[in-house]
N, C-alpha and C positions, 0 to 999 in steps of 0.2 A: 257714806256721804251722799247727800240729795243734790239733784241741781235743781235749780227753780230757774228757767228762764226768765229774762226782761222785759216786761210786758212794754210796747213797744206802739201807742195808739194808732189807729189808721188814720192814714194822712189824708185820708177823704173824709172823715168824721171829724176829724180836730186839727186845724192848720195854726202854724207858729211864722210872721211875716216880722220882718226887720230891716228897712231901708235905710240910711241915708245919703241924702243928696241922689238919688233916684227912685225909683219909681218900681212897682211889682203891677200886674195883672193876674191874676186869678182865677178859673170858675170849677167850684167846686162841686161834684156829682156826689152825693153821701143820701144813703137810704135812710140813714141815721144821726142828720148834723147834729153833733158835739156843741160845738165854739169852737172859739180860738182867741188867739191875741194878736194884735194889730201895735207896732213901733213902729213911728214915722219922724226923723226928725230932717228937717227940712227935704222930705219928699214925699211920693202919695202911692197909694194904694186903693186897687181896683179889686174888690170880691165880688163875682156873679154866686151868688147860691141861686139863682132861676131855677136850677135843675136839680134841686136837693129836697130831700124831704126832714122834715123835723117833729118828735114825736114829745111833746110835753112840750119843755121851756128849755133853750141854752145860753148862753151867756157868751158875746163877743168886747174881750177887754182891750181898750184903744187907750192908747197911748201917745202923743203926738205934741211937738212943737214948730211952728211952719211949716204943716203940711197940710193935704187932704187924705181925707177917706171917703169912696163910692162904695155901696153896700149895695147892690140888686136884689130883691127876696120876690119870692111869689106871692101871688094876691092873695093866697088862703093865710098867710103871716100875720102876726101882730107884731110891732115892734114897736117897745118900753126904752125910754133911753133914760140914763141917770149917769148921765157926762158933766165931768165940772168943767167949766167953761171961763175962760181968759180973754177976753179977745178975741171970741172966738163965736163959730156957730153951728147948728147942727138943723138940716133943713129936709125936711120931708117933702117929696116932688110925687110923690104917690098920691091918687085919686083921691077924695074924701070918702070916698066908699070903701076901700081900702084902710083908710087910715084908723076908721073908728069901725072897724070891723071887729064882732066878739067871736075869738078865734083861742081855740086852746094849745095851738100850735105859739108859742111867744117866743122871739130873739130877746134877747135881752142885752144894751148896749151901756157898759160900763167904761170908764175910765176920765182921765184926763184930756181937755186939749187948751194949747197956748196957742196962741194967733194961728190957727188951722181951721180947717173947715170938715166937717161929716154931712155925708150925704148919704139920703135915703130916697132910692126911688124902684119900681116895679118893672118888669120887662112888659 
């Protein structure tokens, strides 16, 4: 009989957050960000990746009813968002040079949100 351990991801590569009625802070250090998933209902969450590096494209799924999400990314980042939106808004505070920068490094932000807010800004 074999055993095959549980492959188990690094939690600096791929973070799993789930609030409610309060709040998380975050910064995540990954050589290699993954994504992750982001549940908010009625509260908010703070991700710094400033200090992560990303190699192709990952995929951050948000999920959220009355809340916010802050997302920090470094300037060499692209970020694509494809959030369905309620009531809701997703606001880029990052420079224009930044914004429309062609960078093969890309976040990619999925999900839902209902009367909550996503935010995107650079450190």
């Amino acid at each position: 009989m074999s055993y095959t351990p549980t492959v188990i991801p690094n939690s600096e590569d791929y973070f799993i957050t789930d609030t409610v009625f309060g709040s998380i802070e975050r910064t995540v250090i990954s050589k290699d960000f993954k994504g992750g998933r982001i549940r908010n209902l009625f509260g908010g969450t703070e991700i710094d990746l400033s200090q992560s590096e990303l190699k192709g494209a990952a995929v951050l799924d948000i999920s959220q009813a009355f809340g916010q999400t802050t997302i920090t990314v470094p300037g060499d980042w692209r970020v694509v968002t494809d959030i369905s939106q309620v009531m809701a808004v997703v606001e880029d505070y990052r420079n224009e040079v930044y914004k429309t920068k062609n960078s093969e490094k890309v976040l990619i932000l999925k999900g839902t949100s209902f009367c909550a807010n996503v935010e995107i800004q650079n450190y």
